[in-house]
N, C-alpha and C positions, 0 to 999 in steps of 0.2 A: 347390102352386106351379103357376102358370100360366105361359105361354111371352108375352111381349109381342110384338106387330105391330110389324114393323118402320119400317111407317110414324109411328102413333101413339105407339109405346110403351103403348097401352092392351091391357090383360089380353084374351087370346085363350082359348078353350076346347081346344085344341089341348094333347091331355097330353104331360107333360113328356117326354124320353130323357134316361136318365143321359149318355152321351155319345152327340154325333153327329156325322160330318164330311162335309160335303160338296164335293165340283169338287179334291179334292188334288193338288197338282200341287210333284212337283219333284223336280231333278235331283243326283246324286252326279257329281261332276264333270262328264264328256258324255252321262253316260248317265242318261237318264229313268226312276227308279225307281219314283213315284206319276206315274200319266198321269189327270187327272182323276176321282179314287176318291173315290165318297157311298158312306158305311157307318151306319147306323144301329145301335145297341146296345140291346137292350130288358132291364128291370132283371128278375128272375127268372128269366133264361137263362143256360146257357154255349154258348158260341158259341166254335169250334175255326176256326182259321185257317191252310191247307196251302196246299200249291204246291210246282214246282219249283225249286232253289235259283236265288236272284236275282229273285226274282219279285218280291220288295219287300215281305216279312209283316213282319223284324225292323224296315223302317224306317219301317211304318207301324204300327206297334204303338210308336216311337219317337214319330212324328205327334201320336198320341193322346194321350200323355203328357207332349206339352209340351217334348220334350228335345230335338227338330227341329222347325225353323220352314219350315213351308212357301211355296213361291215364291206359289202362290196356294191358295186355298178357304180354309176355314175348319173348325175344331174348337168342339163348343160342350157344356161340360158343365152338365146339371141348366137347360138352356137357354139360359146364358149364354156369353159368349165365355171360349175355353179361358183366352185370354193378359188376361183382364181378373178373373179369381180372385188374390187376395195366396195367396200362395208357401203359406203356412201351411194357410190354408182349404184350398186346391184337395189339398193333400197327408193333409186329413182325408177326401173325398170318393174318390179317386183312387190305390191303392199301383198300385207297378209292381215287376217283378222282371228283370231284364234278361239276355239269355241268357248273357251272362258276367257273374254277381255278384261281386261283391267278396266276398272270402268269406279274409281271408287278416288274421295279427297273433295275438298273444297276449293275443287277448280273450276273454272267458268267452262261452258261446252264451247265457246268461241276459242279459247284459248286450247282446250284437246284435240278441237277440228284442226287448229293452228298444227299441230305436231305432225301433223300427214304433212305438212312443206317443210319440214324441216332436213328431207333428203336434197331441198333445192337450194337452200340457202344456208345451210349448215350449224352446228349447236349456234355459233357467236354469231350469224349472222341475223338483219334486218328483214323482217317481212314485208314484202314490198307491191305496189300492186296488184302484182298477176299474182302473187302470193293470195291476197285478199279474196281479188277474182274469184280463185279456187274454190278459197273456203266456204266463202256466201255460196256461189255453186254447190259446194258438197252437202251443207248446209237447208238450201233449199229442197236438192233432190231428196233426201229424206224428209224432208216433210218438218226440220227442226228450228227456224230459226226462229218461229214464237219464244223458243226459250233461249236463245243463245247466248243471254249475260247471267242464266242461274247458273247457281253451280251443282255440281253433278251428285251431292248427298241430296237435292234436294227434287232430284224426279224420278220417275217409277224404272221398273227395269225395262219396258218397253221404250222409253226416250231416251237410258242411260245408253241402248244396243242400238237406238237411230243414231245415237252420237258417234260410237266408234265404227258404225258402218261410215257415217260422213268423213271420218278421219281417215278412211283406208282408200274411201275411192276423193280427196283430195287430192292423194299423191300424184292422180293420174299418170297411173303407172299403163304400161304395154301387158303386166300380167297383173291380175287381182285373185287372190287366193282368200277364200270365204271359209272359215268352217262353222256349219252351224249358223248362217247369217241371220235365218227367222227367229231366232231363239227370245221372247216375250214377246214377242211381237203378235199384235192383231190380225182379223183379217184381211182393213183395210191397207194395212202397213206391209203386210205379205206381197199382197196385189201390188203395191208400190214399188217394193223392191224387186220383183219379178221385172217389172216392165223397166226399170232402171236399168237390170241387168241384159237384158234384150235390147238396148239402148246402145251400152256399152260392145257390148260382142256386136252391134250394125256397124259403130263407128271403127271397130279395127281390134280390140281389146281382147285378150284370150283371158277369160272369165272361168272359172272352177269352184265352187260349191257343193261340201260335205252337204248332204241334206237326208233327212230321215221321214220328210212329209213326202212321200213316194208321186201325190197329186203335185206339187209345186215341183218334183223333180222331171215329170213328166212334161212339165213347160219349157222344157232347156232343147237345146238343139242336139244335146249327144247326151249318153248315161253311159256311162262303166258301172259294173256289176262289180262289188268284190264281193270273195268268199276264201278265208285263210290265208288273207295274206296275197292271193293272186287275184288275176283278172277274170274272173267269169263268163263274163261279154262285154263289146263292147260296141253300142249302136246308136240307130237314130232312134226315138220313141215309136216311129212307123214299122220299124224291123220287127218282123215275129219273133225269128229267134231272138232278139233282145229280150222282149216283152215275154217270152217262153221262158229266158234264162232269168229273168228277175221274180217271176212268181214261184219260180223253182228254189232259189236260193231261201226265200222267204216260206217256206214248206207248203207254199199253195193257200194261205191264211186268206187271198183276197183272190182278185180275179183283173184283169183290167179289159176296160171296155173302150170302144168307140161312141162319140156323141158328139153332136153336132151343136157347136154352140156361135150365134153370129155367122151361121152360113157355113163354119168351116169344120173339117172336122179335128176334135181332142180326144186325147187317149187319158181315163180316169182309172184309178184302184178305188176298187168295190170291194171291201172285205165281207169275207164269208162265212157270216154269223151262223 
């Protein structure tokens, strides 16, 4: 798929981005949450999104997804404009998980993991094997299928957030939008979902995660920094000025180090008691 000229509409050589936004602008009542933010997404990354609160991650990670309209720029997935996808398509392309899921009723978690294929086979249609496929798939990588016929009043909020994480990467979507995806979760469940998402961004997947545990952000292939609404920086965890611009934003509270773990080396936050 190629990107078309704006002028022409004729086919440009320019390869495609799963999503892209550029010039974002807009306000939450007086106060300006996106101040003109271009974010580019490349598909076989995960890319971690920090800052400190109010910076604007959860509401541009909302942007992205279509579920706020911005005052000006634009959103454009697989090249085209976000708000020009029917509802159906763009939610085969695109899952999102939002940092408070609904996650609550006397439904079975087989049946909630079920609703990530509901962009394939539509509200009236039949789940069908590869449908199935999926699920147990989604199912497994989290770590949930010991419980897959309870239903969802009846497990802790750490299984209630393996479920709607299994529901979001059922869709297997080309883009996964995460916010907050650790959110009860342990620290074996952490480590799981990390390498899940390392999994996903090998096989092709442009991956994105709000995240606030600055260590588990530091696992990701790219960081964006916000701060008011803008982009602060934006790098590899190995870039100094990344890791300069993130201890900055955060008033210097930690420090981040090099250590060597399994041979290789990682970049950790040492806060500075």
């Amino acid at each position: 798929m190629k990107a078309e000229t704006p002028a022409s509409g004729r086919q440009a050589d320019a390869p495609i981005l799963p999503l892209q936004a550029d010039g974002l602008l807009l306000h939450l009542g007086a106060q300006r949450v996106l101040d003109g933010l271009s974010l580019a997404l490349r598909a076989g990354e995960w890319l971690a999104i920090v800052g400190p609160n109010g910076a604007g991650k959860s509401t541009l990670l909302s942007v992205l997804a279509g579920l706020l309209k911005p005052e000006a720029g634009s959103v454009r997935l697989q090249g085209l404009a976000l708000a020009g996808w029917p509802a159906q398509a763009r939610a085969q392309q695109l899952a999102w998980l939002s940092q408070q899921g609904e996650a609550e009723g006397d439904i079975a978690v087989r049946d909630v993991v079920r609703l990530g294929r509901l962009p394939r086979h539509g509200l009236f249609g039949a789940p069908d094997a590869q449908d199935e496929m999926a699920v147990d798939a989604a199912l497994a990588e989290t770590e949930s299928t010991a419980y897959a016929t309870r239903r969802l009043s009846a497990l802790s909020g750490g299984e209630r957030q393996r479920v709607l994480l299994a529901r979001a990467l059922a869709v297997e979507a080309a883009v996964l939008l995460l916010d907050e995806p650790t959110t009860h979760l342990d620290a074996p469940h952490q480590r799981a979902l990390c390498r899940s998402l390392q999994a996903r961004a090998a096989a092709g997947v442009a991956v994105v995660t709000v995240l606030h545990d600055l260590n588990l952000a530091l696992a990701a292939d790219r960081i964006v920094v916000m701060r008011q609404g803008r982009i602060a920086a934006d790098g590899a965890p190995a870039d100094a000025a990344l890791r300069g611009a993130l201890t900055a934003v955060f008033d210097h509270a930690f420090s981040i180090e090099a250590v060597q773990v399994a041979g290789r080396a990682r970049w950790v936050a040492v806060p500075d008691l």
